[in-house]
C-alpha positions in Angstrom: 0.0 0.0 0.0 1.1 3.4 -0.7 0.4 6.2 1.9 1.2 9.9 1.6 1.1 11.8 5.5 1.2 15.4 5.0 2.6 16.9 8.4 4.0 14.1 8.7 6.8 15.1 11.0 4.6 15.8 13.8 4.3 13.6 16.4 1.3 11.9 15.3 2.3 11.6 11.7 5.7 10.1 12.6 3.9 7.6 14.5 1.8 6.6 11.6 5.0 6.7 9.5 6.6 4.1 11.5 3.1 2.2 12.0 2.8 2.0 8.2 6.9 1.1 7.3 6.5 -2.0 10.0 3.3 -3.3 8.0 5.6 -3.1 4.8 4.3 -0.2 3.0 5.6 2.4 1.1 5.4 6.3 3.3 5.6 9.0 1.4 6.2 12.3 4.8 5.6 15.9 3.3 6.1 18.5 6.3 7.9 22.1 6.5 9.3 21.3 9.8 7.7 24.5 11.2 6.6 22.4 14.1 7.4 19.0 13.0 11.3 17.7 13.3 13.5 15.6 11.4 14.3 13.8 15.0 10.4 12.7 15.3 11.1 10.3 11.8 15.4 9.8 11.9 14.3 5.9 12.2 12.4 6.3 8.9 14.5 7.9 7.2 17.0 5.1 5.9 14.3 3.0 5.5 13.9 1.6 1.3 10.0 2.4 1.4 10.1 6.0 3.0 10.2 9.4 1.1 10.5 12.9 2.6 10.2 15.9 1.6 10.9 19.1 2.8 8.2 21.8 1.9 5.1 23.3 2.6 1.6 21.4 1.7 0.0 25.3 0.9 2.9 25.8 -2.5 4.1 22.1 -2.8 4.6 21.8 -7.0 5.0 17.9 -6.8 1.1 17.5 -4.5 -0.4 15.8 -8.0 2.3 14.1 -8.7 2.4 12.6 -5.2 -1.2 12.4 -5.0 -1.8 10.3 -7.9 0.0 7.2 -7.0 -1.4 6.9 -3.5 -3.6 4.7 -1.9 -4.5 6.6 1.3 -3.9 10.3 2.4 -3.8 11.0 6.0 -3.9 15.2 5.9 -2.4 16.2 9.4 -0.4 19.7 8.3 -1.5 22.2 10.4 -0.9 24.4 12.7 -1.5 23.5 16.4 -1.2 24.5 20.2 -2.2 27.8 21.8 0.9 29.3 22.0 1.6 28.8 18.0 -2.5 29.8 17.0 -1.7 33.2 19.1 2.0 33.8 17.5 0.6 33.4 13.9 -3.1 33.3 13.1 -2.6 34.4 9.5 -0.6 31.2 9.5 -3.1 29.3 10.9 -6.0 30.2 8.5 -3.7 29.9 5.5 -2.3 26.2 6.0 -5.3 24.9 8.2 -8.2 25.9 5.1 -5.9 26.6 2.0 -3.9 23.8 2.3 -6.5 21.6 3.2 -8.7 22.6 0.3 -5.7 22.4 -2.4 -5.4 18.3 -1.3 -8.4 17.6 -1.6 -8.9 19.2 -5.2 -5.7 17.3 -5.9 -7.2 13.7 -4.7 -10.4 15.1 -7.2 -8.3 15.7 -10.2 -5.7 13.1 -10.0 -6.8 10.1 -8.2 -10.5 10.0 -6.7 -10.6 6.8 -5.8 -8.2 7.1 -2.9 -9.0 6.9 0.8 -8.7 10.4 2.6 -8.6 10.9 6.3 -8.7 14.7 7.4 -7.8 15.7 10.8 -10.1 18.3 12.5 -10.4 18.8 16.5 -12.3 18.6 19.3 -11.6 22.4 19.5 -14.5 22.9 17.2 -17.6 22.0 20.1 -16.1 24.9 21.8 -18.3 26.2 24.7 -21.0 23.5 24.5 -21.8 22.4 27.7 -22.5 18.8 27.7 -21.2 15.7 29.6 -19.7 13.8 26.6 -19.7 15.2 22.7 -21.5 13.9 19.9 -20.7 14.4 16.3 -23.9 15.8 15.7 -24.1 18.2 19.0 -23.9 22.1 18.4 -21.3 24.1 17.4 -20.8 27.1 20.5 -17.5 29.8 20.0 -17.6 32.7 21.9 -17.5 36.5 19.9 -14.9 37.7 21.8 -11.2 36.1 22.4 -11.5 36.0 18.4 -7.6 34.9 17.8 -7.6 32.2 20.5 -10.9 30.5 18.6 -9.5 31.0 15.1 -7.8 27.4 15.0 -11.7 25.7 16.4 -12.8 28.2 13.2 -10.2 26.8 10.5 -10.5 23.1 11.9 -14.2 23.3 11.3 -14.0 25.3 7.6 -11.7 22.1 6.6 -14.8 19.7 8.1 -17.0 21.4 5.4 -14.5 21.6 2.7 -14.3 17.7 3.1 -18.1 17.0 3.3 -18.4 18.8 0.3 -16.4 17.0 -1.6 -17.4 13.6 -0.2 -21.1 14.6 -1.3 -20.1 16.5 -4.7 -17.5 15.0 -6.1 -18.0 11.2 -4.3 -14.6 11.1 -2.6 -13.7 8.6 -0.1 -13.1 10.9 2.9 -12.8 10.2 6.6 -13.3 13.4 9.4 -11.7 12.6 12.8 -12.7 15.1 15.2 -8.9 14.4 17.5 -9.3 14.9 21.2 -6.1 15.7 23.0 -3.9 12.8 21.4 -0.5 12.2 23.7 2.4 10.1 23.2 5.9 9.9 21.9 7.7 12.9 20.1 5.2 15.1 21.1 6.8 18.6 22.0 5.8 20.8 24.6 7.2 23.9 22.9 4.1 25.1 21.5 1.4 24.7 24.8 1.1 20.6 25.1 0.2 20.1 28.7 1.4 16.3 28.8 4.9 16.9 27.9 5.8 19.9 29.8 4.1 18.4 33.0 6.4 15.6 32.1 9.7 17.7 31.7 8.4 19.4 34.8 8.0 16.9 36.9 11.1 14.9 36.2 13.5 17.9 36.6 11.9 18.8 39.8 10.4 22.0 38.8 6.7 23.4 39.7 4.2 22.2 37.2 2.5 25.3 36.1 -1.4 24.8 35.5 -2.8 27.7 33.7 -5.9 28.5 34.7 -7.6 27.1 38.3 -6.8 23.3 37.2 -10.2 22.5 37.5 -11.1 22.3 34.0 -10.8 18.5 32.3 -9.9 16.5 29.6 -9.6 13.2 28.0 -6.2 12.2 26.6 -5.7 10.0 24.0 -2.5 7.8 23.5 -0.9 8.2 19.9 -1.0 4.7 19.7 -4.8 4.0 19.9 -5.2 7.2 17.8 -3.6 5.6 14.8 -5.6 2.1 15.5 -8.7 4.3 15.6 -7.4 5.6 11.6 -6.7 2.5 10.1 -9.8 0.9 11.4 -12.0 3.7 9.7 -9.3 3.9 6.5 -10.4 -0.1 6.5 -14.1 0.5 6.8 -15.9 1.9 3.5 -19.3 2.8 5.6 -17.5 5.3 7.3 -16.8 7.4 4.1 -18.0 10.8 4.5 -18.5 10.8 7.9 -17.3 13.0 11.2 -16.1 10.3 13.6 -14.7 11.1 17.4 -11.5 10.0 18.1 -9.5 9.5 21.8 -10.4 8.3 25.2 -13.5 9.3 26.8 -11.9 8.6 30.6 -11.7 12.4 31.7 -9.6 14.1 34.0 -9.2 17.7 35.6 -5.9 19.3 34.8 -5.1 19.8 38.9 -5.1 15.7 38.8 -3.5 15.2 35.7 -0.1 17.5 37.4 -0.7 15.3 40.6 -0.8 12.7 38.9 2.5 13.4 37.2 4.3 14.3 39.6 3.4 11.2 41.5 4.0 8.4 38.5 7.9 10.6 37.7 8.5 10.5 42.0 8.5 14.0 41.6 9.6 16.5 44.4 7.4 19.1 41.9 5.0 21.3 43.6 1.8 22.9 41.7 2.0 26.4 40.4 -1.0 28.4 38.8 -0.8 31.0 36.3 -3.6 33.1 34.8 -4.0 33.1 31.2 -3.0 36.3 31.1 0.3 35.6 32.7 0.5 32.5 30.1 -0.3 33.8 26.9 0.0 37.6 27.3 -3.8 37.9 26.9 -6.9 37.1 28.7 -9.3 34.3 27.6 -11.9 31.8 28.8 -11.0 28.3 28.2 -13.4 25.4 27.1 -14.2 23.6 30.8 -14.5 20.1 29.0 -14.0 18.0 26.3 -14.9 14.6 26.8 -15.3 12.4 23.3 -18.7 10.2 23.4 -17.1 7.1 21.2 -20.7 5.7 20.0 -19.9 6.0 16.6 -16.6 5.2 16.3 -17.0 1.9 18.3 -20.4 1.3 15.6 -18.4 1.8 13.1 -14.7 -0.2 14.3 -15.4 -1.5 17.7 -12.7 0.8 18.8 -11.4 0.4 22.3 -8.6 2.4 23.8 -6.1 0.0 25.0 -3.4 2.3 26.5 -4.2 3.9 29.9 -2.8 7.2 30.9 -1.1 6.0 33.6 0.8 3.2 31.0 1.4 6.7 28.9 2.8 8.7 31.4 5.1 6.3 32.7 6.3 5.9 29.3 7.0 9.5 29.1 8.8 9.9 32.2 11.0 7.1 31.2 11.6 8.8 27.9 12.1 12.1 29.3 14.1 10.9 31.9 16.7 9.3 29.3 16.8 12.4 27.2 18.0 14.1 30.6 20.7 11.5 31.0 22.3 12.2 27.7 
């Protein structure tokens, strides 16, 4: 099989790269490296059935090219994390619609019969205030904080470029609706709670929790994320469709730290900081965002199988060798 990732570098799409190269296919990695990282894919890179290339999905020449010989198409370029959506949102709306758009008229021209999976977020329910989300629940973004919504706004324009071109043009494409995926590679330069509670913890600083730590979320590891893709990629009733994706076992971000800092051993104490004091502007953050997995499991019979303890001990371990080198 032949798969094309663009973003590729990223945490999750180097951990689809590797998933792919063990099964024996060909991996064709696009990614500009703006947040993504040689280092996330240096054990795919020797490899006979991997390509990468260096350059940006939004002005890539060689997309048809690539396009047409592929079998699947798992579009993860974007921009992510707070810190990164609030640096650049001209950035954000340009490679989170255009380029997003400009694959999927690609895959239209070139080679419609191949499997597309799109990544969009749970960012997009915004301030719905429900338990659990449903694909089908309402869409609620505040008017103000405009910048800090603008990925939810981009993530959710890419949803309706996709359905439209599943319903006009017939093409085989997947929307997974991510919810706060964690795992290896995953950088905490940009916002990522998991990995700078991590590096935290293990060097014995305070874990900063922004906000009052009383707001939760459901972490997903990388792992069952990419089982969760290739289940849907293998299942042709789930063409067209917005499908959760993650682990609906929820947990307030004061726990989470503790929680940390108890797996690493951690002499770490807990230290709050406004948003303000965070992200050099005021906002009010979602309180929740817990996945309801009814579809996905009709569809697959998806089941997480990594706990977040068994992912945060990996972590630590990780981390904790990166410190000893």
């Amino acid at each position: 099989m032949h798969i094309l990732i663009t973003g590729g570098a990223g945490f999750i799409g180097s951990n689809l790269a590797q998933y792919h190269l063990a099964k024996g296919d060909s991996v064709h990695v696009v990614d500009d490296l703006s947040t993504g990282s040689l280092e996330n894919i240096s054990t795919c890179l020797a490899h006979h059935n991997f390509i990468f290339t260096h350059a940006d999905v939004l002005v890539w020449s060689e997309l048809k090219v690539a396009v047409r010989s592929v079998d699947r198409i798992y579009h993860l370029a974007a921009v992510v994390g707070v810190k990164k959506v609030l640096e650049d949102p001209r950035k954000v709306m340009a490679t989170n619609i255009a380029a997003t758009e400009r694959v999927l008229r690609a895959v239209d021209e070139v080679n419609p019969s191949a499997k597309i999976l799109i990544a969009s977020s749970s960012e997009v329910y915004g301030f719905n205030k429900n338990d659990g989300f449903t694909e089908t629940d309402d869409i609620v973004l505040r008017s103000g904080g405009r910048l800090r919504w603008c990925y939810a706004v981009t993530k959710l324009a890419d949803e309706y470029l996709a359905y439209s071109f599943a319903n006009t043009s017939k093409l085989n494409v997947i929307i997974a609706r991510l919810f706060n995926t964690i795992g290896p590679n995953q950088t905490g330069k940009y916002g990522m709670v998991v990995p700078n509670f991590v590096h935290q913890a293990v060097t014995n600083k305070p874990v900063t929790i922004f906000g009052d730590g009383t707001q939760t979320r459901s972490f997903c590891d990388v792992r069952d994320t990419i089982q969760a893709f290739e289940s849907l990629m293998s299942c042709d009733s789930a063409n067209g469709e917005i499908i959760n994706i993650g682990n609906d076992h929820e947990i307030a971000i004061t726990d989470l730290a503790k929680l940390v800092i108890s797996r690493a051993k951690s002499n770490s104490t807990l230290h709050y900081q406004t948003y303000e004091q965070a992200y050099g502007r005021s906002f009010e953050d979602i309180s929740r965002r817990r996945p309801v997995l009814d579809k996905l499991r009709r569809f697959t019979g998806f089941e997480p199988k990594w706990a977040l303890e068994q992912t945060l001990d990996e972590l630590i371990a990780i981390e904790r060798k990166k410190m000893d080198t």
